[in-house]
N, C-alpha and C positions, 0 to 999 in steps of 0.2 A: 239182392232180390232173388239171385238165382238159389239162395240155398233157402229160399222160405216155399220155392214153388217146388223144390223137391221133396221137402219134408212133406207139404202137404198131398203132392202126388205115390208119396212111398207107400207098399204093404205093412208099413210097421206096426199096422195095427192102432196106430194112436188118431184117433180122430179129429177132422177138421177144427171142432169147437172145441175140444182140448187144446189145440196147439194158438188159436185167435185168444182164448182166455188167459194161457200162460204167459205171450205174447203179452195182450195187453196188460194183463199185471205188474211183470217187467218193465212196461211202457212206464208205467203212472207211480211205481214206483222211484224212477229214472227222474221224472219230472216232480215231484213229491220233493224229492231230497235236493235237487236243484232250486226249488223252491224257498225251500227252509234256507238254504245257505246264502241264493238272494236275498231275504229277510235281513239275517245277519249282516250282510255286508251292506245292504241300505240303511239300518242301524246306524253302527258304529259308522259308516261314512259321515253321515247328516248330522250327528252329534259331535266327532271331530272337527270337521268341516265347518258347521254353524260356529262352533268356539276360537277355533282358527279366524272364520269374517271377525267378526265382534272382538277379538284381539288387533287385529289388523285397523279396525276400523275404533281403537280405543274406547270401545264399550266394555262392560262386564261380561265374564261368559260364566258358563254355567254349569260344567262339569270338569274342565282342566284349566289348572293355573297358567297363567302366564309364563311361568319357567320350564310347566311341560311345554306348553306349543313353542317357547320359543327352540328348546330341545331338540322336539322330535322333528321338525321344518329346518336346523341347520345341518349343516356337514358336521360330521361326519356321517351319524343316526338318519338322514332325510335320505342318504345314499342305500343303507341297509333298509330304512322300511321301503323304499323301493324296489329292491331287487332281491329281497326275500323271499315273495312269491314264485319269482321266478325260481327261484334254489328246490321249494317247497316242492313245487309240479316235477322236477325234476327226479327229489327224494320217492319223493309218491309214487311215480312211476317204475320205480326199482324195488321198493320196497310192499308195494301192496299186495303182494302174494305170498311175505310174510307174517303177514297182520293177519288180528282177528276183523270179522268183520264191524262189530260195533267199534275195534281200533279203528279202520279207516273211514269210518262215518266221522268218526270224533275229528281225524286228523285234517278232514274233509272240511268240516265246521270250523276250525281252526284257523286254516289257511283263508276262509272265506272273511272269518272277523279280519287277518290280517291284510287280506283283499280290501276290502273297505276303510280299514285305514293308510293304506298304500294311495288309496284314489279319493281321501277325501277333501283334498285341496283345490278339487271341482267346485266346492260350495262358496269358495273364494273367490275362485276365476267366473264363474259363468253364473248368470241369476236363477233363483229359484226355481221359474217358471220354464224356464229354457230346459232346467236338465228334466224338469216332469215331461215338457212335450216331446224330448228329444226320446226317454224313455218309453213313453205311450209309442211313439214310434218304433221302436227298436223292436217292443212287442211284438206291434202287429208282423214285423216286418219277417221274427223270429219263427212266431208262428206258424208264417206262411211257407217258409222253407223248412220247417220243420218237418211239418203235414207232407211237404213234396217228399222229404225225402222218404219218408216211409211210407209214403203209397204207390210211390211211382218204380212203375214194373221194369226201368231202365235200371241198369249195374252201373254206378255210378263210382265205383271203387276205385278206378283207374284217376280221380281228380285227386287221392291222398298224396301220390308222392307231389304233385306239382306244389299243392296246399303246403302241403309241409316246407317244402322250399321256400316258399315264398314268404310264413311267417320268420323263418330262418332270417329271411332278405330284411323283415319290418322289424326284427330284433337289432338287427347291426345297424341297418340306418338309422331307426331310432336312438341307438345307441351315440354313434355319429355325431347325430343333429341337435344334442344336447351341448354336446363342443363348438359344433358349427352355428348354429341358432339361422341356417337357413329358411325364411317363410314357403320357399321355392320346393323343397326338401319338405317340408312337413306338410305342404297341398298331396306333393306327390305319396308321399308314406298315405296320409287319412287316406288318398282315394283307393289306393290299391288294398289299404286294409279293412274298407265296406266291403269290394268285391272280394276277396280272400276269408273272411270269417264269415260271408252270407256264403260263399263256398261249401265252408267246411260245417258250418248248421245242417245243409245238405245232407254232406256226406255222413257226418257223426252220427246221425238219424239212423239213416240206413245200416251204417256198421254195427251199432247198438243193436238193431235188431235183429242181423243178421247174427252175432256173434252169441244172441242169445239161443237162436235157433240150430246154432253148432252145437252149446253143451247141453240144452236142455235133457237130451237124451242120455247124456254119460254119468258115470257113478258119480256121487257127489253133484251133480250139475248143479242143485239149488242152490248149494252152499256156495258153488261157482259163480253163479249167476248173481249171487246177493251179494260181490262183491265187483261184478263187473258192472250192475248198476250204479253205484256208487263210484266206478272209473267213469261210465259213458254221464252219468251227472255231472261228474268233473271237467267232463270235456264239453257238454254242451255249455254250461256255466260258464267257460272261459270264452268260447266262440260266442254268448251275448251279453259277455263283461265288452270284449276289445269291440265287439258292434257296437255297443252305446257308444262307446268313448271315442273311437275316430266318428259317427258321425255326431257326436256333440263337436266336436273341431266345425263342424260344416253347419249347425245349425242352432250352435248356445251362443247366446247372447253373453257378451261378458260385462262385468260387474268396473 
C-alpha cells in the first residue's frame, strides 16, 4: 500500500486517473484469467469426477472408460496426477520470465485442467449439493478478502513469510497424514488451512497490486506486467482452489 500512496503522491507527472485506470485494468485482467482457468478446472473436475461416481457406483459413465478411471485412481498414476501440480507451480515459478506471455497463459490453463483432474475425486467423496454451497461459500468468502486486501491502506506484506511457512507446514503434514490416516491431523491441517489461504487472498491482493505499481513505470513495464498478471492469477487461483477444499472437509457432506 505504501508504494501506491507514493506513486500517486509523486511529481512524475502521471496523473491520479491514469494510475486508478492502469491499476484497475491490471485488476480485471488478474481476475479475468483467474477466472477462465476456474472454468477449466470446474470442467474437467465434474466430468472426471461424475464418471469416476457412476463407475464406483456401477453405472454407465459417459466420457472415460472403465480402464481409464480404473488407471488414473490406482498407484502408480493416482500418486503423479496428484502431485503434478505441485511440480507445475514450482516449474512456473522458475521459468516464467522465460516465456512468452501467451506461453505462460497457455501453461497457466494447462496446469488448471490438470488441477481439476488432480481434485476430481471430490464428486465421489462429497454430494453435489455440498461442494456448490461449499463453493458459493468460498466466493463470498474470497471476495471479501480480496476487496480487503486491496483497499486497505494497512502494509500487510510482513504476513508473506509466516504464510509461506505455514503452507510449507500443510504440504508435509498433509503429506504425513496420507501414511498416518489421522482424523485428529486432518481437523488440525483443514483448520489452519482456512486461516492460512483466507491469509494469503489478503495478502496476494495487495502484492498484485503493489508489484504492479513498481513496473508500471519502467521500460517494458506493460510487457512486465502482462506477465505478472498471469503470476498474481496463478496465485490468487491457488489460495481459492485450497480454500474451497479444506473448507469442504468442514462442510460437504459425503456421499
Amino acid at each position: 500500500m505504501a508504494e501506491y500512496e507514493t506513486v500517486r503522491r509523486s511529481g512524475s507527472g502521471v496523473r491520479t486517473a491514469e494510475i486508478d485506470a492502469g491499476l484497475k485494468a491490471h485488476m480485471n485482467k488478474v481476475y479475468g484469467l483467474m477466472s477462465v482457468a476456474m472454468i477449466v478446472t470446474g470442467i474437467i473436475s465434474w466430468v472426471v469426477g461424475s464418471d469416476l461416481n457412476a463407475a464406483i457406483n456401477g453405472q454407465e459413465t459417459r466420457v472415460l472408460s472403465y480402464g481409464m478411471i480404473e488407471a488414473m485412481f490406482s498407484a502408480p498414476l493416482s500418486y503423479v496426477i496428484m502431485f503434478a501440480p505441485l511440480g507445475m507451480v514450482l516449474f512456473f515459478g522458475k521459468a516464467v520470465n522465460t516465456m512468452s506471455q501467451s506461453g505462460a497463459q497457455m501453461f497457466f490453463y494447462v496446469f488448471a485442467g490438470l488441477m481439476g483432474l488432480s481434485i476430481s475425486s471430490i464428486f465421489a467423496m462429497y454430494t453435489g449439493y455440498s461442494i456448490a454451497q461449499t463453493f458459493f461459500v468460498t466466493s463470498i468468502a474470497f471476495a471479501s478478502l480480496s476487496l480487503y486486501g486491496y483497499t486497505t491502506k494497512k502494509d500487510i506484506s510482513a504476513w508473506g513469510s509466516f504464510l509461506i511457512m505455514g503452507v510449507i507446514g500443510l504440504i508435509i503434514a498433509s503429506i504425513v497424514n496420507i501414511f498416518l490416516q489421522s482424523a485428529a491431523m486432518e481437523f488440525a491441517v483443514s483448520a489452519l488451512g482456512v486461516l492460512i489461504f483466507a491469509g494469503l487472498t489478503a495478502y496476494d491482493t495487495q502484492k498484485i497490486k503493489n508489484e504492479y505499481l513498481q513496473v508500471r513505470g519502467m521500460p517494458n513495464g506493460e510487457a512486465i506486467a502482462g506477465k505478472m498478471a498471469i503470476s498474481g492469477a496463478l496465485s490468487l487461483y491457488l489460495d481459492f482452489i485450497n480454500l474451497f477444499l479444506f473448507l469442504l472437509r468442514f462442510m460437504g457432506n459425503r456421499n
